[in-house]
N, C-alpha and C positions, 0 to 999 in steps of 0.2 A: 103267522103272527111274527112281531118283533123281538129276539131275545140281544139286550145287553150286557155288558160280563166283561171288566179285566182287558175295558179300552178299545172291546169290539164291539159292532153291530153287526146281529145276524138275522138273516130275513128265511124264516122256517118254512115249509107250506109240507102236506102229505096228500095222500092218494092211493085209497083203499080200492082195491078189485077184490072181491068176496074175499079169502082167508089172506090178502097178500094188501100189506098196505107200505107205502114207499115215502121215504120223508128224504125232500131235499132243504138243503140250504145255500145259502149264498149271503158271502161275509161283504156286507154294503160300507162298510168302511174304507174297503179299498176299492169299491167303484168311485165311493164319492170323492178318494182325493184321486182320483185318475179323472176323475169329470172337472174338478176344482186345477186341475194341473191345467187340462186342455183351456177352460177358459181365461185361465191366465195366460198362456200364451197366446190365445187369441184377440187379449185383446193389448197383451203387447202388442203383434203382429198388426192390428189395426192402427194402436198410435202408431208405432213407425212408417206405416205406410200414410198415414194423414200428416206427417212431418214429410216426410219426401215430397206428396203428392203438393203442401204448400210451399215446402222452398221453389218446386218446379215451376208453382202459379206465377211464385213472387219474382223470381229470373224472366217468365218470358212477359210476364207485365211491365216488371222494369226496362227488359230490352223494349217492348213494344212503345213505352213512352220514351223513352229516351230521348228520340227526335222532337218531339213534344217539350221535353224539357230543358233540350238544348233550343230550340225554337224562342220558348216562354224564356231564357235565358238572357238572349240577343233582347229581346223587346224590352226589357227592363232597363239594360244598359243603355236602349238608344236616347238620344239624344238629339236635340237641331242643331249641334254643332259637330255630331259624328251619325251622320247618314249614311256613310258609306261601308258600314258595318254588312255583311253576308254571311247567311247561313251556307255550310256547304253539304251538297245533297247524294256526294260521290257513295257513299255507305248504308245510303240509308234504302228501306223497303222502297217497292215501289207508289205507294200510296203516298207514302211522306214524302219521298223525291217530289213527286207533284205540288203537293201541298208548300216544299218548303222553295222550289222554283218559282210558285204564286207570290210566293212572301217576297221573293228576292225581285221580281218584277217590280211587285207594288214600292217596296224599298227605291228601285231605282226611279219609278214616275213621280214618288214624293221626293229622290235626292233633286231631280232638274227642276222641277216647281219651286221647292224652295231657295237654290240657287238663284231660278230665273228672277224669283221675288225679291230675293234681298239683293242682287245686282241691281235689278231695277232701281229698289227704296234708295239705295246709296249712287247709284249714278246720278238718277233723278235732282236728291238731295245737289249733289257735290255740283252738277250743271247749275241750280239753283243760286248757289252761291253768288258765284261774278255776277251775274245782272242783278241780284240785292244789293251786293254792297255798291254799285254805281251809280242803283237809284237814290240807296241812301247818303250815298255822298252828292248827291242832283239836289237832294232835297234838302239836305245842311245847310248847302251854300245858297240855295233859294230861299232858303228860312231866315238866312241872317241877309239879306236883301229887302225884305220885305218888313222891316221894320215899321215904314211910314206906312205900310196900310194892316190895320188891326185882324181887319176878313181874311183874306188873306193867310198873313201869319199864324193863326189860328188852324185854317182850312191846312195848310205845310205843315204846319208842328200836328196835327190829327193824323196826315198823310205818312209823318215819318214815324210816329207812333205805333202805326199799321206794318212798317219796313222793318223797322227794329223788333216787333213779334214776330215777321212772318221768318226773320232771319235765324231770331231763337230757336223755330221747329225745324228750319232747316237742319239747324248744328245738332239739334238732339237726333232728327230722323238719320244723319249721317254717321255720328256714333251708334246707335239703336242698330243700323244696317250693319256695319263690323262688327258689332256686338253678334248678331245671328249668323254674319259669316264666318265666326271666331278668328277674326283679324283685328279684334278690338287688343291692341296690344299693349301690357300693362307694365312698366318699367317698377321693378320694385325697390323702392329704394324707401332707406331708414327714416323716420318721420314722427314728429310728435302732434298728435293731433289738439293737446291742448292748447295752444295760442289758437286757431283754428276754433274752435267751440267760444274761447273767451272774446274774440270778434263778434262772432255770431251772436252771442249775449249784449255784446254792444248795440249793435245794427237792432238786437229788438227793442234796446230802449230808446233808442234814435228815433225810429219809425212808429215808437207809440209808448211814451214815457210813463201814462199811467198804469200801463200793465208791467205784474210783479215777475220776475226769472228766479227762478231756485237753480242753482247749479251746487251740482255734488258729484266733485269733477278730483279727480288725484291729480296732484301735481304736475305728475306728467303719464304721458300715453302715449308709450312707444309701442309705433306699429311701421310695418316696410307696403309699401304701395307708392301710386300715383299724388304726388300732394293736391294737384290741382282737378282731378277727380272725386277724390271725396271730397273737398272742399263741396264740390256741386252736390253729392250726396247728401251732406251733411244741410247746405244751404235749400235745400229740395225738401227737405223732410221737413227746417225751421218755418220755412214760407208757407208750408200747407199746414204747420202749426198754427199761425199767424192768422191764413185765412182762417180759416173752420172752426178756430176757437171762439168761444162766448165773450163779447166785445170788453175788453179789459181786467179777462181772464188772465190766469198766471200759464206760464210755458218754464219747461222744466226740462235741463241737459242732465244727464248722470252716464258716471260710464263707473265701469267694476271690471275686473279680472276676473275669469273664468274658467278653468281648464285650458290654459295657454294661450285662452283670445279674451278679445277685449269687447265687450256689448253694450253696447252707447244707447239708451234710451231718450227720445223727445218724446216729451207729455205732454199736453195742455188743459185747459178748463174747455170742455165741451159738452154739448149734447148728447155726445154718442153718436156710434154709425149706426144706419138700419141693416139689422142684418141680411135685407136682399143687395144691399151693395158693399158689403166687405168681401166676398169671395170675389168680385170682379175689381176690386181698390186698384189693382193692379196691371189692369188689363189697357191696353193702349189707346188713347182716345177717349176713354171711358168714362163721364162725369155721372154722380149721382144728379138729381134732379132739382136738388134743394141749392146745390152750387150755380143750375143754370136761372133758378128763381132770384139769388140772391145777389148774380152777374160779375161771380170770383172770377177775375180774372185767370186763364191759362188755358190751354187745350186738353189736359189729358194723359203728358206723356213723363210729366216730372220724375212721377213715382216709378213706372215702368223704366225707364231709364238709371233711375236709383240703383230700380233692384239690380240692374244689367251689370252697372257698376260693381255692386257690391257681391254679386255670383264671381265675373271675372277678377276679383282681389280673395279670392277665395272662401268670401263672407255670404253671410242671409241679410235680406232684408224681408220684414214680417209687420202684421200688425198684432200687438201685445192685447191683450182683452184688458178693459178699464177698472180699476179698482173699484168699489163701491162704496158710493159718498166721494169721491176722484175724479170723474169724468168729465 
């Protein structure tokens, strides 16, 4: 049986043989904090060792990604105007070495592809030129020849109609192609883009007097770039305002200060885009379907052009989602 007494526990038992009986004890108080000592140390002894056992996991996991995330590192940064980016594979396992000599391969098959392309689009382009402008000037001076016959002059001025667009995609595919060889080179110089917008406000009510302009424009808008660049930005963005708005809808310039830059919004009265074609708005060549029902003039490259512009002046061009009751 159990006797306790004065902070002890004693654990009794006896053991009689005919006249001879024997009692032990045993003070259970001090096994138990010797039992209670041991398992504390044990399981100190188990945390520390489950902290070691993890920092060890977490070093050779980290070493084991490393390549992995110097890898995933490079891809992020790349870019089509810096393809020549390489991982180097001198330190690393042999598994990754592999893996990251594959990368550097495929890096090289897409740097010459995409060289070979944009050389092409701007050779092509810049060939193009001279024999445009020679038919267009063949066809000037035939156009003003051909006064006395109506057919004629008609059939010329349609001809040179055709010469004078197909010269416009030349000039944009020839910047577009510098633009992707990043030799689109941008002279930055100090500029206020407000006269600039207040044309642009003219030119819409020239080209269609009953449609209303809101301008909510500051005085002035000082910004450093190419003037005669964003000018075509800016004239890119009005025109497809113009088209795509709802017929004597209003169009609206604003520009605001922002955290050191300047964000120039064009608005207009429209239907809205569908949203299968605003993730592509911007892709080259790329008409929604409603534009080729409706026979808007242009091919496709205004916007993409824009944006090209406005990445190399160090800007975004985006499409803003429409106000509601706005659009």
């Amino acid at each position: 049986h159990t006797v306790e007494g004065a902070g002890q526990s004693w654990r009794i038992g006896s053991a009689t043989h005919g006249p001879v009986t024997i009692w032990v004890a045993v003070n259970r108080s001090l096994s138990d904090a010797q039992v209670r000592a041991s398992l504390v140390r044990f399981a100190a002894a188990i945390g520390v060792l489950a902290v070691a056992m993890g920092a060890l996991a977490w070093y050779l996991a980290g070493r084991a990604m490393r390549p992995v995330e110097h890898l995933t590192g490079v891809m992020v940064r790349l870019t089509a105007s810096d393809l020549d980016q390489r991982v180097s594979a001198a330190e690393e396992d042999l598994e990754f070495a592999q893996m990251v000599s594959v990368f550097n391969g495929m890096l090289d098959r897409l740097q010459r592809s995409f060289l070979q392309a944009a050389r092409f689009s701007g050779d092509a382009a810049h060939e193009l030129k001279t024999p445009l402008t020679i038919l267009q000037g063949e066809l000037e001076r035939s156009f003003a020849r051909a006064g006395a016959d109506p057919v004629l002059e008609q059939g010329l001025a349609n001809m040179l109609d055709e010469v004078r667009r197909l010269d416009s995609i030349v000039r944009k595919l020839l910047l577009l192609a510098r633009a992707d060889a990043g030799q689109l080179a941008i002279p930055m110089c100090p500029l206020d883009l407000r006269p600039a917008l207040d044309e642009l406000a003219e030119d819409i009510e020239l080209l269609d007097a009953e449609r209303p302009v809101r301008l909510e424009l500051p005085d002035h808008i000082a910004v450093r770039g190419d003037a005669e660049l964003l000018r075509q930005v800016l004239h890119n963005l009005v025109s497809n305002a113009i088209k795509y708005g709802q017929p004597g809808g209003w169009i609206a310039l604003s520009a605001r200060h922002k955290g050191g830059q300047w964000r120039i919004d064009v608005s207009n009265a429209s239907d809205g885009i569908a949203p299968e074609h605003r993730h592509r708005l911007f892709d080259r060549f790329y008409r929604a379907d409603q534009s080729h029902q409706r026979r808007v003039p242009g091919v496709g490259l205004g916007l993409s052009l824009a944006r090209d512009i406005a990445t190399a002046h160090g800007g975004t061009l985006a499409l803003a989602d429409a106000n509601p009751g706005q659009v």
